[in-house]
RODO-2510 file (C-alpha; in nm, 4 decimals, decimal comma):
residues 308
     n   res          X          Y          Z
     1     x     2,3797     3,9278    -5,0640
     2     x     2,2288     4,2247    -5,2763
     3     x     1,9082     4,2032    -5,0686
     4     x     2,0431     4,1669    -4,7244
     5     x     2,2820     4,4746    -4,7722
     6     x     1,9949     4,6931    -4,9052
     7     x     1,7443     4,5515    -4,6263
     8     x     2,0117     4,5941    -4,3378
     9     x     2,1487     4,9407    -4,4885
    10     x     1,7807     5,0847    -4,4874
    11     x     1,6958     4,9576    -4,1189
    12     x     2,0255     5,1018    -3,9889
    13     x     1,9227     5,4434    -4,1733
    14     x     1,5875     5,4303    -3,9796
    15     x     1,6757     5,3609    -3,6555
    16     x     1,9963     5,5636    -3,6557
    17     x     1,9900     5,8433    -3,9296
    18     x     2,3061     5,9740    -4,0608
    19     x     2,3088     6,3839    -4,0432
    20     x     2,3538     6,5274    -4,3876
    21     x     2,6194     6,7151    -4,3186
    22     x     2,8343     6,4207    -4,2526
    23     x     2,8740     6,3334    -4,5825
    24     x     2,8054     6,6730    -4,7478
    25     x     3,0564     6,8899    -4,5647
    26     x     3,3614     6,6325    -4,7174
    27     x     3,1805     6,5957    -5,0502
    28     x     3,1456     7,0206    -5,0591
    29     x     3,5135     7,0629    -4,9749
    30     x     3,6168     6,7435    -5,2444
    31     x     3,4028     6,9532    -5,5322
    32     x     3,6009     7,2342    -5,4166
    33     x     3,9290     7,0876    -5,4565
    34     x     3,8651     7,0270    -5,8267
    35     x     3,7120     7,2872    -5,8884
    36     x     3,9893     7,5247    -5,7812
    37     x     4,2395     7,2677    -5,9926
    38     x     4,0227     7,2084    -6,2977
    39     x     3,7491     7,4687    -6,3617
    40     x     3,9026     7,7478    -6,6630
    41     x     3,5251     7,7410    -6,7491
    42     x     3,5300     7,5105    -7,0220
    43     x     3,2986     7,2273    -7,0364
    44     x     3,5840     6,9732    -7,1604
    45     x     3,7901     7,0089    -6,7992
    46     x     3,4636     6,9615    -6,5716
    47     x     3,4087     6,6443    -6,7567
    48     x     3,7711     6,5219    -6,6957
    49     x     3,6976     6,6469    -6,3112
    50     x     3,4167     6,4494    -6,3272
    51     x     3,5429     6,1661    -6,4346
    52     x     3,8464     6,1699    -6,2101
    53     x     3,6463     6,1652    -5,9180
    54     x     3,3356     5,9565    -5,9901
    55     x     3,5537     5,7050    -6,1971
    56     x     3,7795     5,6847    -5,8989
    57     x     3,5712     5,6773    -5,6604
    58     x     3,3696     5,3798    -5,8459
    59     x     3,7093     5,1527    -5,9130
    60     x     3,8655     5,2288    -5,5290
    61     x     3,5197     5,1311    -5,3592
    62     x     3,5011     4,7675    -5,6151
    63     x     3,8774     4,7561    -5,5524
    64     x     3,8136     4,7883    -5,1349
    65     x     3,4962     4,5466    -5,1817
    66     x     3,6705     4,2540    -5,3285
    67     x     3,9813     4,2480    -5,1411
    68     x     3,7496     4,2142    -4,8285
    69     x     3,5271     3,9718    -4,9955
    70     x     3,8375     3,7500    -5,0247
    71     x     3,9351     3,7705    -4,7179
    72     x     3,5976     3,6818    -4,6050
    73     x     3,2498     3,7224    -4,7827
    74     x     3,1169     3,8567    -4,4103
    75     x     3,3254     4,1805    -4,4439
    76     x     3,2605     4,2170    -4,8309
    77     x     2,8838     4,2258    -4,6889
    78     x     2,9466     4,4380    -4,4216
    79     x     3,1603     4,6937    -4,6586
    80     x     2,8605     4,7264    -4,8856
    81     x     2,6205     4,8116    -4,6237
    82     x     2,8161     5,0517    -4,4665
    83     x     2,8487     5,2611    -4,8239
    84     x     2,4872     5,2225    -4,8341
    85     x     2,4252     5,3548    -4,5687
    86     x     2,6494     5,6545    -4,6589
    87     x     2,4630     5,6874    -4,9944
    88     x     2,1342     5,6610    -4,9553
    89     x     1,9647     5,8958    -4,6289
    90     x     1,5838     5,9265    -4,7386
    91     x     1,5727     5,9817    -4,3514
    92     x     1,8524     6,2761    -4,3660
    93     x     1,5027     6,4660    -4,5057
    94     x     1,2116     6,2416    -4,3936
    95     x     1,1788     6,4287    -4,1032
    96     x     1,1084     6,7273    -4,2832
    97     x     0,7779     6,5437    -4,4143
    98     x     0,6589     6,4011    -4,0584
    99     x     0,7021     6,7285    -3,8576
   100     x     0,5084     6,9128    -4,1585
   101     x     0,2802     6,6656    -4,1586
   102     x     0,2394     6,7172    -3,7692
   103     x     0,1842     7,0578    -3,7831
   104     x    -0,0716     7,1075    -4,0349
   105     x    -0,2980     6,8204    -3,8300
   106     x    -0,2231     7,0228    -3,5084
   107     x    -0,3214     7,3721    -3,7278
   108     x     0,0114     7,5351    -3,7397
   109     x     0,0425     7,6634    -4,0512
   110     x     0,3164     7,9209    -3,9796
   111     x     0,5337     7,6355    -3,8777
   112     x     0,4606     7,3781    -4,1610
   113     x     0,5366     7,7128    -4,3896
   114     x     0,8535     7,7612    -4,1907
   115     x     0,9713     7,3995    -4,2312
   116     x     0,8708     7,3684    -4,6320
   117     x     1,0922     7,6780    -4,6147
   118     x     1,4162     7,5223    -4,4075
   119     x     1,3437     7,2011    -4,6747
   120     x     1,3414     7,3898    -5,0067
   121     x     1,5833     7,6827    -4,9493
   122     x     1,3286     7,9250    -5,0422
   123     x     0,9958     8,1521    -4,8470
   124     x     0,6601     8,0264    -4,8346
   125     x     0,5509     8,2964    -4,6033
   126     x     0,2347     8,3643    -4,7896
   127     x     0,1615     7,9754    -4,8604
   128     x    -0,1604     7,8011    -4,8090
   129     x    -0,1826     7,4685    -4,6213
   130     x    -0,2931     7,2946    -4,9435
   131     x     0,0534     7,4341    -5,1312
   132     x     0,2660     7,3458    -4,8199
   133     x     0,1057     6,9586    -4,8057
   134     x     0,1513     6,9564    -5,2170
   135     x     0,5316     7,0893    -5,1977
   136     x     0,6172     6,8594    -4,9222
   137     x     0,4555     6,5397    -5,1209
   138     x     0,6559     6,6402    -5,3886
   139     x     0,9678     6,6931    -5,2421
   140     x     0,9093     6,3514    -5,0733
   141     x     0,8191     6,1804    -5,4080
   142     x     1,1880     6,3187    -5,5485
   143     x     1,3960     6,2792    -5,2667
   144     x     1,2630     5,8733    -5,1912
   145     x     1,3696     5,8529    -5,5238
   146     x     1,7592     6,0008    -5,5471
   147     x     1,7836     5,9294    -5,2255
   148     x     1,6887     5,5451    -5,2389
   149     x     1,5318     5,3902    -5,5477
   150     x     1,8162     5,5626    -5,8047
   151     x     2,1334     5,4648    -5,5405
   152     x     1,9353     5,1131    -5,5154
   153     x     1,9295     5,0650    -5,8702
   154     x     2,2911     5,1315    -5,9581
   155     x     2,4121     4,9311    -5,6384
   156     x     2,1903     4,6140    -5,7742
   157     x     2,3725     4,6728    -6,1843
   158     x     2,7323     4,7218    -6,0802
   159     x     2,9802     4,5017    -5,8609
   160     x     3,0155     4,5603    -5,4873
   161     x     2,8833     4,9253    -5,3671
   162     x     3,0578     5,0942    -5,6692
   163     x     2,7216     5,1670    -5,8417
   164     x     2,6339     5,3017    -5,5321
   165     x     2,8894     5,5767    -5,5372
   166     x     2,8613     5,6383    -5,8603
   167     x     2,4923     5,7298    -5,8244
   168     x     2,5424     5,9433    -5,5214
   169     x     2,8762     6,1304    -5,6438
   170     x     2,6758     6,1896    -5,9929
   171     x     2,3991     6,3374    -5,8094
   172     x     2,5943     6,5458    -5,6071
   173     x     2,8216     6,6587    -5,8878
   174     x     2,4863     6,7486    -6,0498
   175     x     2,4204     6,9935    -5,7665
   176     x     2,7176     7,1482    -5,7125
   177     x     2,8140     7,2059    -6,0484
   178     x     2,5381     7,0779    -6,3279
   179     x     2,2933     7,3284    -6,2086
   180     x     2,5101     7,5980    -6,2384
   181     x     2,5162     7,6026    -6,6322
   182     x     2,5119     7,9506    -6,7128
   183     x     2,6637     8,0921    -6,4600
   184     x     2,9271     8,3379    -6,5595
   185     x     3,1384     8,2963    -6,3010
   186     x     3,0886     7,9567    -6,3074
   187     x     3,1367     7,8828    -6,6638
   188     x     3,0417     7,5722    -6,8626
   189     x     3,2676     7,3556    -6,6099
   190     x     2,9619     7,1876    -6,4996
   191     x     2,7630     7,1389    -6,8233
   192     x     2,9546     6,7372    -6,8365
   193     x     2,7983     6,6508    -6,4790
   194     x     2,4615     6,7608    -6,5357
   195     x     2,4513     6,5404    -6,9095
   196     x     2,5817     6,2786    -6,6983
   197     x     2,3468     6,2358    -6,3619
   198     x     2,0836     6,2538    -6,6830
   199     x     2,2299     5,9828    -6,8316
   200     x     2,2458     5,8000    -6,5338
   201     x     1,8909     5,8564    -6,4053
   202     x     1,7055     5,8550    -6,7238
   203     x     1,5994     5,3959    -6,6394
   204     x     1,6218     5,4644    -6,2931
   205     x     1,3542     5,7261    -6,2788
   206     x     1,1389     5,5607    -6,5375
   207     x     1,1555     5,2804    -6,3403
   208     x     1,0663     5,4814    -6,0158
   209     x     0,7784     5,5903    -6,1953
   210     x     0,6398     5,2402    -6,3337
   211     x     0,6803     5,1302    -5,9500
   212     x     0,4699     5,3996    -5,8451
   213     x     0,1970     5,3618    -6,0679
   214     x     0,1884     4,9573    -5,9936
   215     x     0,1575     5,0039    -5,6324
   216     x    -0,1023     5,3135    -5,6457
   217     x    -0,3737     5,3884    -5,9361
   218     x    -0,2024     5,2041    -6,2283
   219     x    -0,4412     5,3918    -6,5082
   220     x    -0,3993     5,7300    -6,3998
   221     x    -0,0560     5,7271    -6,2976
   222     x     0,0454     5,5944    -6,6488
   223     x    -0,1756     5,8559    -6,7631
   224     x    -0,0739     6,1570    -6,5797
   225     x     0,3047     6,0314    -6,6455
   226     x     0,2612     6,0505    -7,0363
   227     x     0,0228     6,3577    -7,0474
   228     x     0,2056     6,5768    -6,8316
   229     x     0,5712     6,5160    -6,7571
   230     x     0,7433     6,6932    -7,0398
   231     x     0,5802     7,0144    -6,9243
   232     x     0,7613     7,0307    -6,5838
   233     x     1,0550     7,1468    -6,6634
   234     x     1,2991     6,9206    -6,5044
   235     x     1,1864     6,6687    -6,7314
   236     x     1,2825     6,3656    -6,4331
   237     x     1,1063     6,5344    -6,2040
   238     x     0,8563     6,5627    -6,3858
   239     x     0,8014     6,2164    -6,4603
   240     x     0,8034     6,1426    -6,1267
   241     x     0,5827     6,3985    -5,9789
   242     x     0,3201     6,3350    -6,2759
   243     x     0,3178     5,9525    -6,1748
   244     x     0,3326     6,0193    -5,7845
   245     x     0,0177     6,2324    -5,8455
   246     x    -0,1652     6,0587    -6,0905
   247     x    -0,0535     5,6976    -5,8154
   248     x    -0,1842     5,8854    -5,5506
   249     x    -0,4768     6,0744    -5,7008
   250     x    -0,3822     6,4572    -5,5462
   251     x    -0,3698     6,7417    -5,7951
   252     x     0,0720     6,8678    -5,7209
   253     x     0,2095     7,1373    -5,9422
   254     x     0,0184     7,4406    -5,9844
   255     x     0,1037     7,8120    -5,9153
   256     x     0,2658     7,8464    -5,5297
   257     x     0,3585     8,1568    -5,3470
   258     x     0,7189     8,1700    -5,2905
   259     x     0,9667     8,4479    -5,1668
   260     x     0,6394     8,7034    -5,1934
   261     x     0,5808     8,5945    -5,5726
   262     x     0,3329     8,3301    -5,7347
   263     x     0,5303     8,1259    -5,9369
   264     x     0,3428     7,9676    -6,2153
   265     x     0,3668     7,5609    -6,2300
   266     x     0,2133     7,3137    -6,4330
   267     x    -0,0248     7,0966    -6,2979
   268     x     0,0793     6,7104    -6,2270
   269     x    -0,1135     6,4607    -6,0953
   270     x    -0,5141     6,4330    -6,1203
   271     x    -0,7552     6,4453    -5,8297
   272     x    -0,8171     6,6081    -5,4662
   273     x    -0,6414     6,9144    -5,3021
   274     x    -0,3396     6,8182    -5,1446
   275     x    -0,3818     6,8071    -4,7399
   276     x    -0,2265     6,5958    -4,4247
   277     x    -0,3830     6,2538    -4,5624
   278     x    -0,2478     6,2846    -4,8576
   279     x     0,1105     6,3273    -4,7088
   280     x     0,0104     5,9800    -4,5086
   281     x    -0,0885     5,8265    -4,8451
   282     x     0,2664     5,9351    -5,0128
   283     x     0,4200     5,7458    -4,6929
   284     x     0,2384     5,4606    -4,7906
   285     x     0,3123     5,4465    -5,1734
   286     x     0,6595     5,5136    -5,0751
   287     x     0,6830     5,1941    -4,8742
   288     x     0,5012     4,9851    -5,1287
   289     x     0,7273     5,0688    -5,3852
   290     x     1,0193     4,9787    -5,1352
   291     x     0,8335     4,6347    -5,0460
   292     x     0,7900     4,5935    -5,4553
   293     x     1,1841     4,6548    -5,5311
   294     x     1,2253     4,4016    -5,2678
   295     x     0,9996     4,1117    -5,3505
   296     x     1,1654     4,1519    -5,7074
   297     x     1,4927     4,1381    -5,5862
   298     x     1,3796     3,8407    -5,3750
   299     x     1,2441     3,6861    -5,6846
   300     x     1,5860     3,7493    -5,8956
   301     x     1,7462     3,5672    -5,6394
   302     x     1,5353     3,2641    -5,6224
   303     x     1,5317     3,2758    -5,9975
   304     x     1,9493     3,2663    -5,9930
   305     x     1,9478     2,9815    -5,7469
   306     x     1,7212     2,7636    -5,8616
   307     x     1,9051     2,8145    -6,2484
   308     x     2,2106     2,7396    -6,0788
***
């Protein structure tokens, strides 16, 4: 059942993407709401927040899933692949990559910089078509994980598409309020959900990682992954970024221009200048790693039934 909801869930999502905003726009105005009823700026009332909504979120989605499940495993099924498909959305950003990828084969530059621009929320006027192919392979590298291997993982550990949610709402939490720690207006309200989504992620990415280096260059993704992740300094990005590159064999990190200023970056990854065929090659490591969470899920299954 696991497997045929993730399988189904992720062919829906790439024949008929779901637009970010339809799930942002309720989530932005739900963060809101507690944040207007809980946030004094004091660390100990964005963790109850937190834990009101994720918590709650979690039980009611279990609670929905077995109550259909009873009345008939088809709609149990059904339930779970429609939160999938409300959870994951690698595609809600995919096409980010392709029409980057497009443009710096056709020679565009000024429009892959535009589009690495609209992706990260920042100006890469100034930005070479090696550091627009690098940024875009590593905001591809993050985003297949968050956005499917880390909701994947939870949905697979937890009952019905609760671990699912919680993944997703942790993540977004994380966003909204985790990474504004230090913000004076803001407070410490969102120091709780940023400790949390670490929690959370800290197998999942590791595991992300591990996939990526089995299904690329095993030897110098494991070695980029121990010799240069804890100098990134999102320490889960890091990991996967070092592994990505070191999978792949493309240098990422490294200074980039960005809003008219070099920004100094370590360097992940070990290997050739980023370009177009690299961004093919991420596509492919992507989908390996998607094929190998599947065969082992496969396997899992055939290992429970035959036990049983």
């Amino acid at each position: 059942m696991t497997l045929f909801s993730l399988i189904v869930a992720l062919l829906i999502e790439q024949l008929r993407p779901l637009p970010a905003r339809f799930v942002d726009v309720p989530l932005t105005a739900f963060s809101r709401f507690l944040e207007d009823r809980f946030n004094d700026g004091e660390s100990r009332h964005g963790a109850v927040a937190w834990w009101v909504a994720v918590i709650g979120a979690c039980f009611g989605s279990a609670l929905v899933f077995f109550l259909l499940w009873h009345l008939h495993p088809l709609f149990g099924i059904l339930f779970n692949v429609l939160v999938l498909y409300l959870t994951m959305g690698f595609r809600q950003v995919s096409h980010f990559f392709t029409d980057i990828q497009l443009a710096l084969r056709m020679g565009e530059l000024p429009r892959a910089r535009q589009l690495i621009g609209e992706w990260r929320g920042r100006r890469h006027e100034s930005s070479s078509s090696s550091e627009v192919a690098r940024l875009a392979i590593e905001e591809a590298l993050v985003a297949s994980h968050r956005n499917v291997f880390g909701v994947a993982f939870w949905f697979i550990l937890m009952p019905g598409p609760s671990g699912a949610v919680l993944y997703r709402l942790a993540r977004f939490f994380d966003e909204k309020w985790g990474r504004r720690d230090g913000d004076p207006d803001f407070g410490d309200f969102g120091q709780f959900a940023g400790k949390a989504f670490a929690a959370l992620d800290w197998l999942p990415v590791r595991l992300t990682a591990a996939a990526f280096s089995i299904v690329g260059d095993f030897e110098d993704g494991v070695y980029c992954w121990r010799a240069q992740a804890n100098q990134w300094k999102d320490k889960a990005s890091g990991i996967l970024l070092a592994s990505g590159g070191g999978a792949l064999g493309v240098r990422l990190g490294m200074p980039i221009h960005e809003s008219e200023e070099v920004v100094e970056r370590p360097e992940m990854g070990v290997g050739d200048e980023a370009d177009a065929d690299f961004m093919q090659s991420t596509i492919g490591l992507i989908w390996r790693t998607l094929v190998l969470v599947m065969l082992l899920l496969a396997l899992l299954g055939v290992a429970g039934w035959v036990g049983s």
